[in-house]
VOPAGU-2260 file (C-alpha; in pm, 1 decimal, decimal comma):
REM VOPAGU-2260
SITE   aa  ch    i         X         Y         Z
SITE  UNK   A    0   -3006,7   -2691,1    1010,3
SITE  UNK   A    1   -3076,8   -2741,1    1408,5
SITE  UNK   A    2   -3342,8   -3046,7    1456,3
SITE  UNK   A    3   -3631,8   -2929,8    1706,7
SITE  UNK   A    4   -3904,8   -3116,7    1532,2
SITE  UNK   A    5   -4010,8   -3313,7    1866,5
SITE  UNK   A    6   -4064,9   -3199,4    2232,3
SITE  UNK   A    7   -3701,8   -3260,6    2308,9
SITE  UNK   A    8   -3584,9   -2968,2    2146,8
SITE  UNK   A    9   -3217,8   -3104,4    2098,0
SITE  UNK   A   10   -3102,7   -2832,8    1886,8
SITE  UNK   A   11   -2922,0   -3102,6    1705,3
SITE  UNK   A   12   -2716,9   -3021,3    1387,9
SITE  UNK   A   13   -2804,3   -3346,6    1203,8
SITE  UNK   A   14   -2640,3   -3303,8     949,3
SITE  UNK   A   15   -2291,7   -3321,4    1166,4
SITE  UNK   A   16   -2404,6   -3568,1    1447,5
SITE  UNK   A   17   -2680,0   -3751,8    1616,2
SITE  UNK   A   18   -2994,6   -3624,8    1775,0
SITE  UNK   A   19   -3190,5   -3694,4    2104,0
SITE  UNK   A   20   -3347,4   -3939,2    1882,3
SITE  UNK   A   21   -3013,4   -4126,0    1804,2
SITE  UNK   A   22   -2952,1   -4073,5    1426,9
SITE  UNK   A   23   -2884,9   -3843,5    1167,4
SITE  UNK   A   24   -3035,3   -3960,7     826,3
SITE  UNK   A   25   -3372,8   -4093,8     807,5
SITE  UNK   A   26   -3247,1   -4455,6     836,0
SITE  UNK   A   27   -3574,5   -4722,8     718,6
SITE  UNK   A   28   -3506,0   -5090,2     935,8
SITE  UNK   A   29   -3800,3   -5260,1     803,4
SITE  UNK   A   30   -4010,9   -5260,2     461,1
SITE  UNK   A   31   -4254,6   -5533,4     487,0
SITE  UNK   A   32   -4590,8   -5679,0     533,2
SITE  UNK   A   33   -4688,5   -5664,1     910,1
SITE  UNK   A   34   -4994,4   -5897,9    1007,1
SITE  UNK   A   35   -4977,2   -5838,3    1426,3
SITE  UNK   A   36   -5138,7   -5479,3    1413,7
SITE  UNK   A   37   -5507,0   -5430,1    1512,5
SITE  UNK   A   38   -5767,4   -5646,6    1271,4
SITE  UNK   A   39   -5874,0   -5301,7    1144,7
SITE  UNK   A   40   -5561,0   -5250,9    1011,1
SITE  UNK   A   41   -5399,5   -5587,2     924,6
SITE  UNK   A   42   -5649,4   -5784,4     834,6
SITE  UNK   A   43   -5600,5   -6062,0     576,6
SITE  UNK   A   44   -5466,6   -5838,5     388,5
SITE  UNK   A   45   -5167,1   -5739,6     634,7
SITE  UNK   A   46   -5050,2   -5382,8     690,6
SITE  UNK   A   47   -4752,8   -5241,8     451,4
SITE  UNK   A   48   -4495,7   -5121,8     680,7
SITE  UNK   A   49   -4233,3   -4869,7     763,8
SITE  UNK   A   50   -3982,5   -4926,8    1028,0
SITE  UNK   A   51   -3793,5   -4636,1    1076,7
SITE  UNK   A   52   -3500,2   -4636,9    1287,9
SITE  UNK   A   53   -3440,7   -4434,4    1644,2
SITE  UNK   A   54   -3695,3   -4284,9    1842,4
SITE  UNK   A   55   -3720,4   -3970,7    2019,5
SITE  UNK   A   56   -3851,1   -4172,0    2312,5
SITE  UNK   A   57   -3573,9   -4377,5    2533,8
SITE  UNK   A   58   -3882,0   -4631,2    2689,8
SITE  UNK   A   59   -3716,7   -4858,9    2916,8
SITE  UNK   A   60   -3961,7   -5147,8    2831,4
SITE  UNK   A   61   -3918,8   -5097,1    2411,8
SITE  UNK   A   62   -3972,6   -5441,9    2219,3
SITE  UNK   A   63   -3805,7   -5285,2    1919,9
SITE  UNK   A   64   -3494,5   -5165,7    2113,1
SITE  UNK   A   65   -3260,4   -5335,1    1822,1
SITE  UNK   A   66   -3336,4   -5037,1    1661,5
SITE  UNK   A   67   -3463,7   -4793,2    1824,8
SITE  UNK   A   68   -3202,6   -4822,3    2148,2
SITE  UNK   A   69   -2950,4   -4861,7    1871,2
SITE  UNK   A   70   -3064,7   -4751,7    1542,1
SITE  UNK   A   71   -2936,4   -4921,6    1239,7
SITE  UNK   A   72   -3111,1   -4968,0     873,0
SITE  UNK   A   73   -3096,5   -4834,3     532,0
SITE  UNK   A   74   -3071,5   -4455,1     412,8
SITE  UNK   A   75   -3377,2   -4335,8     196,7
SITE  UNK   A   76   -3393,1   -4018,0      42,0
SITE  UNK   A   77   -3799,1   -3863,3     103,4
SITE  UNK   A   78   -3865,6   -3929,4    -290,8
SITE  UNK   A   79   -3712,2   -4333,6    -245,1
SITE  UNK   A   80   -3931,4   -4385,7      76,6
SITE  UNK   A   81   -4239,2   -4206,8    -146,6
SITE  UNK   A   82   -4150,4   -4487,2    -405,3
SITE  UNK   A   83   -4163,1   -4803,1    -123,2
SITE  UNK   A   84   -4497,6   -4641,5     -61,0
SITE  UNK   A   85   -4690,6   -4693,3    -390,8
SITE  UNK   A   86   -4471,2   -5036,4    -391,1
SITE  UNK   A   87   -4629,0   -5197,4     -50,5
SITE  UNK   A   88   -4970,7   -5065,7    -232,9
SITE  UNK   A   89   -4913,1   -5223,4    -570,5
SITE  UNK   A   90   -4845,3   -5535,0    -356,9
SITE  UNK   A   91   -5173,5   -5522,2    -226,1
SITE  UNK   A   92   -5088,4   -5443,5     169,1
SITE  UNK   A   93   -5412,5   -5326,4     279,9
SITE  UNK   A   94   -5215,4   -4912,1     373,8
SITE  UNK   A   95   -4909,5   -4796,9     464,2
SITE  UNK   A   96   -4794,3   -4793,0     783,5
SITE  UNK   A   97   -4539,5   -4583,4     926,1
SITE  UNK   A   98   -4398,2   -4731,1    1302,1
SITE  UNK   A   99   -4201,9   -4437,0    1488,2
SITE  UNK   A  100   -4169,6   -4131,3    1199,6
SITE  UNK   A  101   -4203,8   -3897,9    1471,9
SITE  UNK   A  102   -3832,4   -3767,7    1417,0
SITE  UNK   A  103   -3843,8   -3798,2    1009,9
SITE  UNK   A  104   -4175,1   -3601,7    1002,9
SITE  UNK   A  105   -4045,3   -3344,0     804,9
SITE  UNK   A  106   -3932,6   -3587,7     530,2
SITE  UNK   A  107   -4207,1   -3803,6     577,4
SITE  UNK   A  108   -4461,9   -3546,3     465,1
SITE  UNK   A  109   -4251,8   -3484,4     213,2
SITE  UNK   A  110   -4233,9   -3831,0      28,8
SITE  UNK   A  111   -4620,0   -3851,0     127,5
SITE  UNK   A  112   -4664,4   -3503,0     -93,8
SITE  UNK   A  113   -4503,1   -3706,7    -343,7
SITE  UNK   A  114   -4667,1   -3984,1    -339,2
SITE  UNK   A  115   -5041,1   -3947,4    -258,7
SITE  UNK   A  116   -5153,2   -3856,2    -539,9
SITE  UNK   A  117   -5074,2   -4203,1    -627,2
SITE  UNK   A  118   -5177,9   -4370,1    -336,2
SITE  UNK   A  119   -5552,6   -4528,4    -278,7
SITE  UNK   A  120   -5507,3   -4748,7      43,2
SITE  UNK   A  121   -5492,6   -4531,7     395,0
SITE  UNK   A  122   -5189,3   -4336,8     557,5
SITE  UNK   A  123   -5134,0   -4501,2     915,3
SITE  UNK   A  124   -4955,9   -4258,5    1113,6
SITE  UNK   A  125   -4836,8   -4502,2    1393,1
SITE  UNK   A  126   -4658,7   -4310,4    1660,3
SITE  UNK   A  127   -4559,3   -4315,5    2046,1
SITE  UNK   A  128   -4755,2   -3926,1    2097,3
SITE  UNK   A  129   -4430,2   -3720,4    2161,8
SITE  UNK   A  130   -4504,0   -3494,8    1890,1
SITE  UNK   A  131   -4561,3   -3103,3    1847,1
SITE  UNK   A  132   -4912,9   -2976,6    1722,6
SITE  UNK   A  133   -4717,7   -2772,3    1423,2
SITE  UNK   A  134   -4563,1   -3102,7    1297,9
SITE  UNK   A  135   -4864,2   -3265,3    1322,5
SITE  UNK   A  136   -5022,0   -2956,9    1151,2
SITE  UNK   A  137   -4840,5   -2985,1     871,4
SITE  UNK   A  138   -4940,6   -3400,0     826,5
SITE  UNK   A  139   -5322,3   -3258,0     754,0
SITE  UNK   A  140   -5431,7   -3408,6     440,3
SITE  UNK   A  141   -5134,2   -3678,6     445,7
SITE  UNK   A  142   -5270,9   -3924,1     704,2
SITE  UNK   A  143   -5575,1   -4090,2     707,4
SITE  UNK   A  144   -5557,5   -4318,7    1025,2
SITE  UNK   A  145   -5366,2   -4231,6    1342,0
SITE  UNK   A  146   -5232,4   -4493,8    1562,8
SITE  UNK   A  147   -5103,3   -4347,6    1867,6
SITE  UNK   A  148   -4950,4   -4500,0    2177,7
SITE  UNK   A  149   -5120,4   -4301,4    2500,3
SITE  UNK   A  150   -4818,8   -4510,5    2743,7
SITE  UNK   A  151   -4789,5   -4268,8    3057,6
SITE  UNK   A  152   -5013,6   -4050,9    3274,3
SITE  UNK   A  153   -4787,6   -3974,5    3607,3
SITE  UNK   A  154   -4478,8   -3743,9    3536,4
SITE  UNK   A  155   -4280,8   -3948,2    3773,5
SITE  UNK   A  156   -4356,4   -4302,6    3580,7
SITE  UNK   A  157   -4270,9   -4131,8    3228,0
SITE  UNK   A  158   -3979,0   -3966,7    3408,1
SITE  UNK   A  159   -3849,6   -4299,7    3496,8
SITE  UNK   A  160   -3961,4   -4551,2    3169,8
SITE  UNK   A  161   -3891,8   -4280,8    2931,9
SITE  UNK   A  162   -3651,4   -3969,7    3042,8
SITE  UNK   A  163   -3933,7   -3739,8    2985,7
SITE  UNK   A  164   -4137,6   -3553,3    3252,6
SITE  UNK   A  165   -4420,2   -3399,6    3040,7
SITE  UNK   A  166   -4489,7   -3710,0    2846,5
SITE  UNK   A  167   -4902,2   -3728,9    2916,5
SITE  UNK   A  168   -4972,1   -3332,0    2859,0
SITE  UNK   A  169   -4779,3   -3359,1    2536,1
SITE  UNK   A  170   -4903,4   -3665,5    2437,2
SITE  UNK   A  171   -5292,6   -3556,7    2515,5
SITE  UNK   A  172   -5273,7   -3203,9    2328,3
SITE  UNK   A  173   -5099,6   -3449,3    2024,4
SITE  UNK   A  174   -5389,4   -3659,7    2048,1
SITE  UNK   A  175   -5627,0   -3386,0    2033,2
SITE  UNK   A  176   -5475,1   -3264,4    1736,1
SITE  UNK   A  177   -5488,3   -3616,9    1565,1
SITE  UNK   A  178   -5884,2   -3606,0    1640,6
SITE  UNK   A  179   -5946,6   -3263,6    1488,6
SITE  UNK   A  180   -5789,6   -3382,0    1173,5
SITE  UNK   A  181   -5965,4   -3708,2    1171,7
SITE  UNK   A  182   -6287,3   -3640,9    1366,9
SITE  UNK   A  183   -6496,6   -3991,3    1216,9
SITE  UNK   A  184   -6356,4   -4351,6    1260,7
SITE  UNK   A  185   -6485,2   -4483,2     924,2
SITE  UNK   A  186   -6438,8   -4836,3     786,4
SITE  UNK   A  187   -6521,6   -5011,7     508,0
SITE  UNK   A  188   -6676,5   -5316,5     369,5
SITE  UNK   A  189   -6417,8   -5565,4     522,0
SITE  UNK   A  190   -6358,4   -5424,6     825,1
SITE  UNK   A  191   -6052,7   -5167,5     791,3
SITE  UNK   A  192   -6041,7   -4881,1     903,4
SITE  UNK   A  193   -5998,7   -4572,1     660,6
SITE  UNK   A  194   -6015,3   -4309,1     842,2
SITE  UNK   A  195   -5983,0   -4205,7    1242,9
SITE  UNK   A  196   -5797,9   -4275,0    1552,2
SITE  UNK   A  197   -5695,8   -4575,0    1751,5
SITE  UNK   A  198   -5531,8   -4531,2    2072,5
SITE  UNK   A  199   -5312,1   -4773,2    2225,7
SITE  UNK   A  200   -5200,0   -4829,8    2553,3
SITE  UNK   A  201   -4922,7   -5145,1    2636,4
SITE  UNK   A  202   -5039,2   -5257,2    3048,7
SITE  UNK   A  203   -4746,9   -5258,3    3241,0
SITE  UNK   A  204   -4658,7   -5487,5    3521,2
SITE  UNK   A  205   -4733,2   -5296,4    3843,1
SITE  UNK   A  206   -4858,7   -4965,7    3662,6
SITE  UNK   A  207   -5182,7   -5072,5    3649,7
SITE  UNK   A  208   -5288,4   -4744,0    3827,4
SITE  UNK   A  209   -5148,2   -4552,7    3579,2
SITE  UNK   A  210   -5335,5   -4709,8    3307,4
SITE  UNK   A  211   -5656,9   -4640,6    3474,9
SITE  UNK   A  212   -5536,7   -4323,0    3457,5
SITE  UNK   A  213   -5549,0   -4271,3    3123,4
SITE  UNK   A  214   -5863,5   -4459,1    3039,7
SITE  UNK   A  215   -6028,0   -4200,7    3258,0
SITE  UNK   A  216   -5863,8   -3900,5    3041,2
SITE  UNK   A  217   -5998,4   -4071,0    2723,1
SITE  UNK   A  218   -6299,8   -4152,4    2853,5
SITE  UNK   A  219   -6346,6   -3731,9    2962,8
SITE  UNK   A  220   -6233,8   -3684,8    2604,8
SITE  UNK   A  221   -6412,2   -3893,8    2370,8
SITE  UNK   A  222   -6633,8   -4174,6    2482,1
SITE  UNK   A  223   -6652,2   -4334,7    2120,8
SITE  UNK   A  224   -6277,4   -4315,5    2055,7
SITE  UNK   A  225   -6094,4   -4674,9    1981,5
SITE  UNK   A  226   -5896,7   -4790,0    2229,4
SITE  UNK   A  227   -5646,9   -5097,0    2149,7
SITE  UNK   A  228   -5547,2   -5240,6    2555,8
SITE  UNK   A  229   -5218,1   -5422,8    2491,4
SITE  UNK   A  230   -5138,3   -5696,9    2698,3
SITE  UNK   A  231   -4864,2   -5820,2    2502,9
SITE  UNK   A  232   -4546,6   -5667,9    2690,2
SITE  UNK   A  233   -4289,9   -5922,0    2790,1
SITE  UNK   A  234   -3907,7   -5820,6    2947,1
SITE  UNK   A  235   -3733,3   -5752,5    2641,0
SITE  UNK   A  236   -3409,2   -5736,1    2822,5
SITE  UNK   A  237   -3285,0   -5701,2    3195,8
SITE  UNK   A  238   -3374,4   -5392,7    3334,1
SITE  UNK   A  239   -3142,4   -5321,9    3678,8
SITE  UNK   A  240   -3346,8   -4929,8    3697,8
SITE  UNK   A  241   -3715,3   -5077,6    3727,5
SITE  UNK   A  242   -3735,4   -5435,7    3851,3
SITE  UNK   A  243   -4109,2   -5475,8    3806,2
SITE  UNK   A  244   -3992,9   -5501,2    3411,9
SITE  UNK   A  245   -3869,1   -5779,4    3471,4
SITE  UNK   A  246   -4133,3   -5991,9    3506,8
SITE  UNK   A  247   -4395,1   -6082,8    3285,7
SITE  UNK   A  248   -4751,5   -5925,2    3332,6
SITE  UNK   A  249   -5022,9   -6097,2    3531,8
SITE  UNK   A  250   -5334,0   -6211,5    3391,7
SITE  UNK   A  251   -5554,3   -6011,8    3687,7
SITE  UNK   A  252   -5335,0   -5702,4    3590,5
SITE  UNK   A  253   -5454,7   -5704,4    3239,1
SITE  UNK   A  254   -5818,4   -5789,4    3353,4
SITE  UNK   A  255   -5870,0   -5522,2    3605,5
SITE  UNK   A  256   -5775,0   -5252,3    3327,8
SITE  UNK   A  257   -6009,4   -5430,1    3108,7
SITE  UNK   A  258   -6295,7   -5401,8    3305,5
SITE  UNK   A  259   -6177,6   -5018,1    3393,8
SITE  UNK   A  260   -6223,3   -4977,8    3047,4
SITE  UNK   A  261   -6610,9   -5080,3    3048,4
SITE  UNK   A  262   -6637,2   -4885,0    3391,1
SITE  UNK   A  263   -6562,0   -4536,1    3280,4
SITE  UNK   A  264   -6814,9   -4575,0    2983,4
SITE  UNK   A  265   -6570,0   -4630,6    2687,8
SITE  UNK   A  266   -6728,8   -4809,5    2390,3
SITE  UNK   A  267   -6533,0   -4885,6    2108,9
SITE  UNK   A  268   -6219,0   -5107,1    2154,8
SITE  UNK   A  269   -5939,4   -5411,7    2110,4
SITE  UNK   A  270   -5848,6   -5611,8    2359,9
SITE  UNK   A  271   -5573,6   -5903,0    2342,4
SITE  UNK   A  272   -5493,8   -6239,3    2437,9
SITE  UNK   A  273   -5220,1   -6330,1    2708,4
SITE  UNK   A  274   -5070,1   -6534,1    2381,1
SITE  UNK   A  275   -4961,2   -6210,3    2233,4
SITE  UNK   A  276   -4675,8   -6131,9    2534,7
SITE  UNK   A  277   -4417,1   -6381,6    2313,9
SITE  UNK   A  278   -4097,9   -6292,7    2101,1
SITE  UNK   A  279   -4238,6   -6504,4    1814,3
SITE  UNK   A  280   -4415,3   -6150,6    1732,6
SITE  UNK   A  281   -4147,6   -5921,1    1706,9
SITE  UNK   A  282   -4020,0   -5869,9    1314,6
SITE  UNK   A  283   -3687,7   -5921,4    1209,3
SITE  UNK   A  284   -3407,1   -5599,3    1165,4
SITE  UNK   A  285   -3203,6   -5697,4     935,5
SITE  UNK   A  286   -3048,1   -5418,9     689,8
SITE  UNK   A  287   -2901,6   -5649,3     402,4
SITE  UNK   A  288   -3313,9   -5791,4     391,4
SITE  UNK   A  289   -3403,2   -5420,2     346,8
SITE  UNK   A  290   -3169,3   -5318,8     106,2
SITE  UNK   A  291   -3245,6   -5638,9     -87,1
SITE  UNK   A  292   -3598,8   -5511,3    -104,9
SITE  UNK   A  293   -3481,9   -5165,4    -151,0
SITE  UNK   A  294   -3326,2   -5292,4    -472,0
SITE  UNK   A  295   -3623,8   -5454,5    -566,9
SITE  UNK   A  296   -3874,7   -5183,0    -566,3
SITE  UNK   A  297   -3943,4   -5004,2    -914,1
SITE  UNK   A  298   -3809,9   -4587,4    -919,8
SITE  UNK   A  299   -4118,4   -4433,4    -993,1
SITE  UNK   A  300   -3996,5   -4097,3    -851,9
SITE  UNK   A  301   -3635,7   -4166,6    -785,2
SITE  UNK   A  302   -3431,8   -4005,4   -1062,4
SITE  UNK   A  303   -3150,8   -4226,2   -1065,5
């Protein structure tokens, strides 16, 4: 069957090679409790999460590029992943978290199908926003929490960090979708967050225009929204394309998006430390660790 279950429309016959997205099974990098996402979703608790490998996104500035530049990790079948979810519950992660299932959607909702009827902690649906309404359509009911990345508003920046022209007009309409599915930000006793939308947005080094940008769209769009402003990015690797990734971002950078933030009348938000722009953050890919936990996790609907 032809893959055109993201924007890119590759056309790809998966099943005989690789996609836009780089891979051809759904291919899981990381299972594993995550305690760096927002404190409404990690917590003390940490977040119970789902690396999947590749990305339909090429982002010239990607901290995960190990795997999503050049995907590697462990085949799962949708009824094995729908088995690591009720596992990461049952080991008290505080939900499950799925990092870049944009390209697996159709066998994500699938193991989640399986599995929720199981499941009692939240869905996070943590994605980079290059998504089509219908797939999203068809994650109604399934996710409780979406975590999207709002990264570009010019054409000609996305053009040039991430080989796609129409990344903020996609990206907005996803958004949109995520909010009519999830139209409350509730949270519970502790603190997390159970059901709603957080946007995120990484600050760039020299892009800081951009980013005001986009806090103006959300701002026109929902005042009350949650906003997460990332300051964390740090050069990854050499880029010889874009120089100003190269260089780490300044302090004043970070700060005069910040105070955009309170300017356009947005409300409800994260903010982070300069701290957080260190290696010491990123997990570890390693695919004999997963399969080692693979093989540890009970088959509760696996037939083996």
């Amino acid at each position: 069957m032809k893959c055109n279950l993201c924007p890119r429309n590759c056309n790809a016959d998966r099943s005989r090679g690789l996609g836009v997205c780089r891979t051809d099974k759904m291919l899981v990098s990381r299972v594993a409790r995550h305690d760096w996402e927002e404190p409404c979703i990690s917590g003390d608790k940490g977040s119970g999460t789902v690396f999947f490998a590749g990305c339909n996104l090429h982002c010239r500035f990607c901290q995960n590029y190990d795997i999503s530049v050049r995907p590697h990790g462990v085949e799962v079948s949708p009824e094995r992943l729908a088995d690591v979810f009720v596992w990461l519950q049952d080991e008290g992660m505080a939900n499950i978290d799925l990092v870049t299932p944009t390209h697996f959607s159709d066998k994500v909702a699938i193991a989640l199908e399986i599995a929720k009827p199981k499941l009692f902690v939240p869905v996070v649906y943590n994605t980079g926003s290059y998504e089509k309404v219908e797939q999203l359509r068809k994650l109604d009911g399934l996710v409780d929490v979406y975590l999207p990345d709002l990264k570009f508003c010019d054409p000609a920046v996305s053009l040039c960090l991430a080989g796609v022209d129409d990344y903020f007009e996609v990206a907005t309409h996803a958004i949109a979708e995520m909010r009519r599915q999830q139209p409350e930000d509730i949270f519970d006793a502790n603190g997390y967050i159970t059901r709603g939308v957080v946007v995120r947005h990484l600050v760039l080094p020299s892009f800081t225009e951009d980013s005001k940008r986009i806090l103006d769209w959300l701002a026109g769009f929902d005042r009350t929204i949650y906003v997460s402003l990332m300051s964390q990015y740090f050069p990854a690797r050499q880029d010889d394309k874009c120089a100003q990734l190269n260089r780490r971002l300044f302090r004043h950078e970070y700060n005069a998006v910040l105070n955009y933030f309170f300017n356009v009348g947005l409300t409800n938000g994260f903010s982070q430390e300069a701290e957080s722009a260190v290696r010491d953050y990123l997990p570890d890919f390693d695919d004999e660790a997963v399969q080692q936990v693979l093989n540890s996790i009970p088959n509760v609907f696996t037939v083996r």
